[in-house]
C-alpha positions as CSV (number, residue, x, y, z in Angstrom):
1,X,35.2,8.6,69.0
2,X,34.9,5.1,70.1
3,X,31.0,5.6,70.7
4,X,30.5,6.5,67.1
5,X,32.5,3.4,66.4
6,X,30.2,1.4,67.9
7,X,26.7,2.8,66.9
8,X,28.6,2.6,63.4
9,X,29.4,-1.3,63.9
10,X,25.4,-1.6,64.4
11,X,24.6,-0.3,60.5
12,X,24.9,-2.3,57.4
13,X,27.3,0.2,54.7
14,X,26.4,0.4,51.5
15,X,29.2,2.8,49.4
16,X,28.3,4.2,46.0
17,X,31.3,6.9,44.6
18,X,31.5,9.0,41.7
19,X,33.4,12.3,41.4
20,X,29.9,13.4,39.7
21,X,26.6,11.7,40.8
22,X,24.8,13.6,37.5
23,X,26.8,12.2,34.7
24,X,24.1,10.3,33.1
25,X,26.6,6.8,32.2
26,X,27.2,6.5,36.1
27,X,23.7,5.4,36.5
28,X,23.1,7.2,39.9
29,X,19.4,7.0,38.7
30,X,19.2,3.7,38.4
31,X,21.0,3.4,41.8
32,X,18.5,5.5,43.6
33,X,15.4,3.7,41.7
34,X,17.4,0.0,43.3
35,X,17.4,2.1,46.9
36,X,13.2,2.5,46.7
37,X,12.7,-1.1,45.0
38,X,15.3,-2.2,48.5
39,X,13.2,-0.8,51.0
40,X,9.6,-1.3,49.5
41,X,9.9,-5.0,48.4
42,X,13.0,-6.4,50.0
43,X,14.0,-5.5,53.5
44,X,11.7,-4.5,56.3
45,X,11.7,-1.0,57.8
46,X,13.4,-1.8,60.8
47,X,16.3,-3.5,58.2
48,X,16.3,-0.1,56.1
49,X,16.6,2.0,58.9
50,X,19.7,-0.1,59.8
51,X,21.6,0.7,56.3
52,X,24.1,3.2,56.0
53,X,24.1,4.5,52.2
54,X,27.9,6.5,51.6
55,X,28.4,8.7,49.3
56,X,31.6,10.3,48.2
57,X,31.8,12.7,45.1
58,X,30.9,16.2,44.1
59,X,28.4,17.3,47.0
60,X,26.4,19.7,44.2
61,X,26.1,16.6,41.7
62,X,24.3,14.4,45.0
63,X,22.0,17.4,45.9
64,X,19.8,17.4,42.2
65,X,18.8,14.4,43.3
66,X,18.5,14.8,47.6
67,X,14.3,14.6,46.7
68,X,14.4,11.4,44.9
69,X,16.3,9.3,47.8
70,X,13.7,7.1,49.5
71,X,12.2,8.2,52.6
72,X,14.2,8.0,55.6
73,X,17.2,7.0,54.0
74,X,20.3,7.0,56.1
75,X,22.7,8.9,54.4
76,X,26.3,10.1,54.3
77,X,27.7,12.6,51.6
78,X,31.9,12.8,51.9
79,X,32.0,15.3,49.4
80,X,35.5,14.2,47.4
81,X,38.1,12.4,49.0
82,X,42.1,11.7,49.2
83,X,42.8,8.2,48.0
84,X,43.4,6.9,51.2
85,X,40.0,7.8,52.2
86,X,38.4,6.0,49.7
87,X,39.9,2.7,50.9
88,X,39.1,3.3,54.4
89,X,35.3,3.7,53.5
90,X,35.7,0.6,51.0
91,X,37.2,-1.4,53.8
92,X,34.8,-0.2,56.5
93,X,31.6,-1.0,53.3
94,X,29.7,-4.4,53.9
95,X,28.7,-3.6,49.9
96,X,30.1,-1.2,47.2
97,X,27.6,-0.8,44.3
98,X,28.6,0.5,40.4
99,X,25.5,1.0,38.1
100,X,27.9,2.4,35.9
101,X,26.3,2.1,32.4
102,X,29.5,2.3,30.3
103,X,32.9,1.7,30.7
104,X,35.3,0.6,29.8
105,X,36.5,-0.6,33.0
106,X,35.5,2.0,35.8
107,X,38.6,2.0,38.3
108,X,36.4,2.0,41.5
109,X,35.2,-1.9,40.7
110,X,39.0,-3.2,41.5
111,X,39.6,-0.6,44.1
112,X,36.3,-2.2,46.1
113,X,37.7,-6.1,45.2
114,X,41.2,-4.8,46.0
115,X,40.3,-3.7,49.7
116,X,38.0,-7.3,50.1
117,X,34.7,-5.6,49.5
118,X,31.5,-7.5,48.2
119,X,30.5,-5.7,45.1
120,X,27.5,-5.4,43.0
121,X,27.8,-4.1,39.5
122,X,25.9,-4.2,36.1
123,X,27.3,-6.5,33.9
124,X,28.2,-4.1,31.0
125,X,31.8,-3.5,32.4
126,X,35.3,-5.2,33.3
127,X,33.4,-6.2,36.8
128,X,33.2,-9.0,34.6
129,X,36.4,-10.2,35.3
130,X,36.5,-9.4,39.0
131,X,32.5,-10.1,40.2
132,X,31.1,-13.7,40.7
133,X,28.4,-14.8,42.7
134,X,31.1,-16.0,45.5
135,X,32.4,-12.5,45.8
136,X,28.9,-10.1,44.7
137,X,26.7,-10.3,42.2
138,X,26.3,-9.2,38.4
139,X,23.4,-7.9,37.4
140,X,21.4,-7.2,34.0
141,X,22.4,-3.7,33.3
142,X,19.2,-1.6,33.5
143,X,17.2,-4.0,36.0
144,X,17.1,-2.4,39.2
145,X,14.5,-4.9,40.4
146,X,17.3,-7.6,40.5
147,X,19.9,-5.0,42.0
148,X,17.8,-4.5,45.1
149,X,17.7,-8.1,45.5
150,X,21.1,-8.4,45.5
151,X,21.8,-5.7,47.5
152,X,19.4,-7.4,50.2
153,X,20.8,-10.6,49.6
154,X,24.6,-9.4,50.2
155,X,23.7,-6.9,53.3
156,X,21.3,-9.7,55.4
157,X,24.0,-12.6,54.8
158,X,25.3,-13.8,58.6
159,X,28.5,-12.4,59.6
160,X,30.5,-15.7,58.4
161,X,28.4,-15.5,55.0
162,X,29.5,-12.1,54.4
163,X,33.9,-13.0,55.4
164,X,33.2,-15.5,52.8
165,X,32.6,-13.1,50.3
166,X,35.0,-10.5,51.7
167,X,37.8,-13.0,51.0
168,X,36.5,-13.9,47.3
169,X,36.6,-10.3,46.4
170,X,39.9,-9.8,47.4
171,X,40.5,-13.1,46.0
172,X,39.0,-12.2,42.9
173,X,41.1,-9.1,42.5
174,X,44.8,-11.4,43.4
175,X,43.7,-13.3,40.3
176,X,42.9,-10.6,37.8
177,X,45.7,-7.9,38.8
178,X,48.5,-10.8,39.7
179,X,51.3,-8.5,37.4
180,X,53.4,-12.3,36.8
181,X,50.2,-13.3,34.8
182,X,50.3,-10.1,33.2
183,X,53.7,-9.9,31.5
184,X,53.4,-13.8,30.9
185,X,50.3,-12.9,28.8
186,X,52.0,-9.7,27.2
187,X,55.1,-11.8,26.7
188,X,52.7,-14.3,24.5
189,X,51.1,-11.7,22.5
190,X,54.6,-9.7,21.6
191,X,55.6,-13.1,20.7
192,X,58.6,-12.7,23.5
């Protein structure tokens, strides 16, 4: 309804996905360990209380760890989603956040840039390639300290602030998946 809408509009989004919250290289751990650092040290309670923390996955893999959420935590738990889904909750996310541990290059880091969505990541990963300070934020893999900040930093920023980076991530993401860049670069390594 349009009143949800706009009691929605009022909340900062913050979207975490896995299809399995307890596979140990996702990091969901270190996520939830960020979430308590966030609202003890960096935002007030009144800010927290504001934050909308998404979920989507495997709704038996989030409830091992319902006890270790921080107090009060606003939460939503999609269970798993179509495709289309996932890009409506990555467009409607002022922040996606990947404490993936390792990876190769975990798919849900350019389907956040691809729909314009700030992202936070540890730096162990292709995010790489796709995360800069103009468009999220890279952090030390394992410090959870500096991931809170971050996450503060990226969901107080003004309105305008946050466009900014909205438009880098997508940005970000036209650069690294442009497919003429690609076949140039394959051309030069098959020697074509």
């Amino acid at each position: 309804s349009s009143q949800t809408q706009k009691d929605l509009s009022e909340y900062k989004i913050c979207y975490w996905n896995s299809y399995s919250a307890d596979v140990k290289r996702k990091g969901f751990e270190y996520f939830l360990e960020s979430l308590r650092i966030l609202k003890e040290k960096y935002v007030s309670e009144d800010a927290f209380k504001k934050m909308l923390f998404i979920f989507s996955g495997d709704l038996d893999s989030y409830q091992k760890f319902n006890n270790l959420f921080p107090e009060n935590t606003l939460k939503f738990f999609t269970g798993i989603v179509e495709r289309h889904v996932i890009d409506q909750l990555l467009m409607s996310s002022d922040l996606f956040c990947c404490t993936t541990l390792e990876d190769g290059g975990p798919r849900t880091i350019g389907e956040a840039a691809s729909c314009g969505t700030p992202i936070i990541s540890f730096d162990r990963c292709i995010s790489l390639d796709l995360v800069s300070d103009k468009s999220g934020k890279l952090v030390e893999t394992y410090n959870t300290d500096s991931f809170a900040q971050s996450m503060a930093d990226i969901l107080l920023k003004t309105d305008q602030e946050h466009d900014n980076m909205c438009i880098e991530s997508l940005k970000s993401f036209n650069r690294f998946y442009d497919d003429n860049k690609i076949q140039d670069m394959w051309n030069k390594i098959l020697g074509e």
